[in-house]
N, C-alpha and C positions, 0 to 999 in steps of 0.2 A: 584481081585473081586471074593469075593464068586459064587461056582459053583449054587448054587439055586439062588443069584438073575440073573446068565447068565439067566437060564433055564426059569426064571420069564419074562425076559426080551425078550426071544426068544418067548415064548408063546402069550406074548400080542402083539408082532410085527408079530406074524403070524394070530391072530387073526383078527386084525385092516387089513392086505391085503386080506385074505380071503373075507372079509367082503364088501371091496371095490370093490373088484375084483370079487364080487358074483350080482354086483349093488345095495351093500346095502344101498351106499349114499341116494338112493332115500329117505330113512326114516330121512332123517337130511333135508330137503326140505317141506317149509313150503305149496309148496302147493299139496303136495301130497294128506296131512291130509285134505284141504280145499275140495280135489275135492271129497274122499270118503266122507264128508260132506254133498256134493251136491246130489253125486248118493245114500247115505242111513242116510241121515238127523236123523231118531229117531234113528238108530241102531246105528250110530255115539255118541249120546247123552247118552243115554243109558250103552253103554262101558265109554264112559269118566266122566260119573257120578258114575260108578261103581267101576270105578280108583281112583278117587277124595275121595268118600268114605270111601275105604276100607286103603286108604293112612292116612288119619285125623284119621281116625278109629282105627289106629295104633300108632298112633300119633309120622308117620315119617313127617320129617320137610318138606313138600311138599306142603303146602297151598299157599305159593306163586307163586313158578313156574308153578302148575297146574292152578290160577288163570290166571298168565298171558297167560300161553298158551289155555285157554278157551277165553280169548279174540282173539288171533288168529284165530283158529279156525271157533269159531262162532259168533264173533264180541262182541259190547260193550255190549248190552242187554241181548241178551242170555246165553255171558259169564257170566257172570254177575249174573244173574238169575241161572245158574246150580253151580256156585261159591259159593254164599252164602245159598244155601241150604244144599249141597253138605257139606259145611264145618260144618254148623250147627251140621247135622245130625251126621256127625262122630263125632265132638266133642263131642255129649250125646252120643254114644257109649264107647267114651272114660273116659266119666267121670262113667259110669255104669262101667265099667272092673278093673276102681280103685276101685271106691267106695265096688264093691261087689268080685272083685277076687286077685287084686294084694294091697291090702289097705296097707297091713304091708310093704311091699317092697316097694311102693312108699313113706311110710312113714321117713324109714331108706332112703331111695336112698335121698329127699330132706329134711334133718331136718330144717335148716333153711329157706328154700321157705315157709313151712307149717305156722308158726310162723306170719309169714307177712301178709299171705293171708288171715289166720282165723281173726287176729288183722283189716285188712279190712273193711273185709266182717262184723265183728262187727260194724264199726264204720261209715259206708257209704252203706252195704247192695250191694241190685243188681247194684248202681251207681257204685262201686267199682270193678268190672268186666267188666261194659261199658266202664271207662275209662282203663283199663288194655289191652281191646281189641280195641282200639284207640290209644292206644300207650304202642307198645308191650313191655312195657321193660320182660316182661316171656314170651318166646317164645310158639305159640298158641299151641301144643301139651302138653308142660310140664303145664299150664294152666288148661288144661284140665283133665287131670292129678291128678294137685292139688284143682281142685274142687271138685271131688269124694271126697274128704277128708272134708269137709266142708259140714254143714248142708243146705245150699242152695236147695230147691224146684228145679227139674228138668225143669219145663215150664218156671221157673226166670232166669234158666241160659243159656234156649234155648233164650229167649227173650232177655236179654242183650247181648250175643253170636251177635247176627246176627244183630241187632240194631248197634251195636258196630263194628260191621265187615262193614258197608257198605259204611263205603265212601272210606276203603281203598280198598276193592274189587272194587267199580267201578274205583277206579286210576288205580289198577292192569287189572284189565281187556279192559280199553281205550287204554293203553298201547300196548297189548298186539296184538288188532284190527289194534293199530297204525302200529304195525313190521310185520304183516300179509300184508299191504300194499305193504310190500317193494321186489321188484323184482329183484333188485340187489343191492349187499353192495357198493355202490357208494356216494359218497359227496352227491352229487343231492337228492338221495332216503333218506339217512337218515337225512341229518337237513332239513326234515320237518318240518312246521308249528302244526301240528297235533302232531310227535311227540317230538318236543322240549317242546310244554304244556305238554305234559304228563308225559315228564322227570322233569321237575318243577315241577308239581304237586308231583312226588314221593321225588323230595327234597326238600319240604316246608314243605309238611302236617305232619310229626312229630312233627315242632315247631308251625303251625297250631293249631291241635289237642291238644297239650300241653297248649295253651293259652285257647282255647274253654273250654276244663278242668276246667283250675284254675279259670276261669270265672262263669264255675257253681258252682262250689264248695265254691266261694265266696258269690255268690248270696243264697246258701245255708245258709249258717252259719248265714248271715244276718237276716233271715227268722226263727232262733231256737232264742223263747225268752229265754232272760237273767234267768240265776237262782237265784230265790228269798230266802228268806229265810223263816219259819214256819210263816203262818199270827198269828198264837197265839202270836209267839214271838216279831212280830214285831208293832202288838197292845199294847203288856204288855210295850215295848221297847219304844214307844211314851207319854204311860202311863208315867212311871216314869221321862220322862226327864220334 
């Protein structure tokens, strides 16, 4: 074995007992977080919306985990509520830093993303974002991302954003209220009632939200009349027969 992965291998293993051995476990303890919760509530809020933020803001892949663990936290509601603002907000951050400073680079970095999304956003508008963020097949950062790239209105893409975010934000966040419950990793604690729905809920609502889609989208097309042809032409066209 190469001497740098020993040396690699010696540092994280001294790392991880330090760390144990310093009582850092306590920071893997769900209710450490809950209780600094309790004794500084906004200053709590405050730091974890600042996190949530600056994380979407980035657009590292964090919008989940921080969902669910704002339901731990601060349960369904409140996570909930700092989730989807939270993510809104950095994803117009995200879409300003394409749009105005990294435009070229995200252009080259996703050729073919770009293509799909403007082709979209042409042909369905803000719906075309709502169901994107319904059902992510572009994961929410690179989305964000590829919206800067697109002439889309900033308040259209905040409003579809968080419209479109919210029922999976509250699955993640119920979820998350639900593992906040649990006091030990025991049979007992977790096939709970509470959260076995919440585990269903995280594995239906993709084919959920995929049917709700095609349902509007149908109900759409229905609604665009037929195209006719020139009434000149089609009086001259009656005329002669």
């Amino acid at each position: 074995m190469p001497v740098k992965k020993l040396a690699l291998g010696a540092l994280i293993a001294t790392v991880v007992f330090l760390y144990f051995a310093g009582g850092g476990d306590k920071y893997l303890r769900i209710d450490f977080y809950q209780d600094i919760y309790a004794q500084s509530p906004v200053a709590t809020i405050a730091v974890f919306f600042t996190i949530f933020l600056v994380g979407t803001g980035c657009s590292l892949p964090v919008t989940g985990v921080l969902s669910v663990l704002s339901g731990i936290v601060f349960g369904t509601f409140t996570g909930f509520f700092i989730s989807s603002i939270a993510s809104t907000l950095g994803g117009t951050v995200a879409l300003y830093s394409s749009r105005y400073l990294f435009h070229d680079l995200i252009k080259r970095r996703f050729p073919g993303h770009i293509g799909m999304v403007n082709k979209g956003i042409e042909k369905e508008g803000a719906f075309y974002l709502f169901g994107l963020r319904m059902i992510p097949v572009i994961p929410f950062g690179v989305l964000n991302l590829l919206m800067g790239l697109t002439s889309m209105r900033v308040p259209v893409f905040m409003l579809a954003t968080l419209c479109g975010m919210v029922p999976v934000l509250v699955i993640l966040s119920y979820t998350g209220s639900q593992l906040g419950h649990i006091d030990s990793f025991t049979v007992a604690s977790i096939f709970t009632p509470g959260l076995i729905l919440a585990l269903t809920l995280l594995g239906s609502f993709p084919f959920l939200a995929k049917a709700v889609i095609g349902i509007i989208r149908r109900l759409s097309a229905k609604k665009v009349p037929p195209e006719h042809d020139d009434p000149d032409q089609v009086r001259s066209g009656k005329g002669q027969s």
